[in-house]
C-alpha positions as CSV (number, residue, x, y, z in Angstrom):
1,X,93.0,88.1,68.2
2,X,89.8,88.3,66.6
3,X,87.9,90.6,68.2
4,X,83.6,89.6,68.0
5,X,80.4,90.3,69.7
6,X,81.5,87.4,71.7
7,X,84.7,89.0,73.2
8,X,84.8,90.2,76.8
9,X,85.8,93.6,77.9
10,X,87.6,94.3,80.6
11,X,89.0,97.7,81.5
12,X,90.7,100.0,83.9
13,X,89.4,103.3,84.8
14,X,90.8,106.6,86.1
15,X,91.5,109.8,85.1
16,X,94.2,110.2,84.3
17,X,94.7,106.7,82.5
18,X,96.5,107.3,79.8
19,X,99.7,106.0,81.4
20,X,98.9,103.0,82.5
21,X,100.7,99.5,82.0
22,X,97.4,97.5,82.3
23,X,96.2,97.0,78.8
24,X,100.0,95.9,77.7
25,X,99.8,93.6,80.9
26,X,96.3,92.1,80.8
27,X,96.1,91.8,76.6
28,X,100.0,89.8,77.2
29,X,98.3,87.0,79.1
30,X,94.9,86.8,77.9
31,X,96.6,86.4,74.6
32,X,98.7,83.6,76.1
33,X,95.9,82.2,78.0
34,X,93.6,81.5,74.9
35,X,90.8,83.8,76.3
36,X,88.7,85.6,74.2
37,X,88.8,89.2,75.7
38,X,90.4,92.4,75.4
39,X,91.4,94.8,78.3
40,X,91.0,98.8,77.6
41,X,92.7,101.5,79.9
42,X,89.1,104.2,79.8
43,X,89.2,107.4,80.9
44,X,86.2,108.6,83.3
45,X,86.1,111.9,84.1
46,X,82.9,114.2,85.5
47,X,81.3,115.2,88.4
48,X,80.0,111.3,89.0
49,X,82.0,108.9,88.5
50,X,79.6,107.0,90.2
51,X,76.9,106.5,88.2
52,X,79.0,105.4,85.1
53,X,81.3,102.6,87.3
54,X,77.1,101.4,87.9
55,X,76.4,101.5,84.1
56,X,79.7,99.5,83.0
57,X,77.9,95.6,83.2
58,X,74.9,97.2,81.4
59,X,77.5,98.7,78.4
60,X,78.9,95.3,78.7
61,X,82.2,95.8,80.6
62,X,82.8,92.3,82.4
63,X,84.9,93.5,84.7
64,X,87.3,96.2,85.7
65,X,90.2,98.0,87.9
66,X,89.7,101.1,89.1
67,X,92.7,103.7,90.1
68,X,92.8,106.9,92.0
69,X,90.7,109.0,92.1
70,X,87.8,106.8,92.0
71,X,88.3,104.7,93.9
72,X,85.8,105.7,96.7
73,X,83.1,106.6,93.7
74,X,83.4,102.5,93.3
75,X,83.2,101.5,96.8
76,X,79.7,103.8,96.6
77,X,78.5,102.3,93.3
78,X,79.3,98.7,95.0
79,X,77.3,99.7,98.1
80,X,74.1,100.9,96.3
81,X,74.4,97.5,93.9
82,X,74.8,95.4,97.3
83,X,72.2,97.6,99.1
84,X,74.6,98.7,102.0
């Protein structure tokens, strides 16, 4: 793949992350699929993980997975983008 300002990221965050089978997974079949995107396994770690899952669209992540233990930091960060 060609990686250019026109590829989409996608990503996985946790802490720890460094295991994960994602990025083998998701890079397989967007490969396959002919999409131009690449999937990154990033590790979040401090006091609020919050406020960096609500920064991700505006560093241009297009979309992510989140694991344990943010999981509830996301579920916040969706309810203050929603306004619930």
């Amino acid at each position: 793949m060609n990686v250019t300002g026109a590829t989409a990221l996608y990503a996985v965050i946790g802490d720890p992350i460094q295991h994960s089978l994602s990025p083998a997974i998701h890079n397989h079949w967007l490969k396959d699929a002919g999409i131009n995107a690449i999937y990154a396994a990033l590790r979040v770690q401090g006091e609020n993980p919050e406020a960096l899952i609500r920064a991700l669209p505006q560093i241009g992540i297009s979309g992510c997975n989140v694991t344990i233990p943010h999981k509830e930091a996301a579920l916040r960060a969706l309810g203050h983008a929603l306004h619930i």
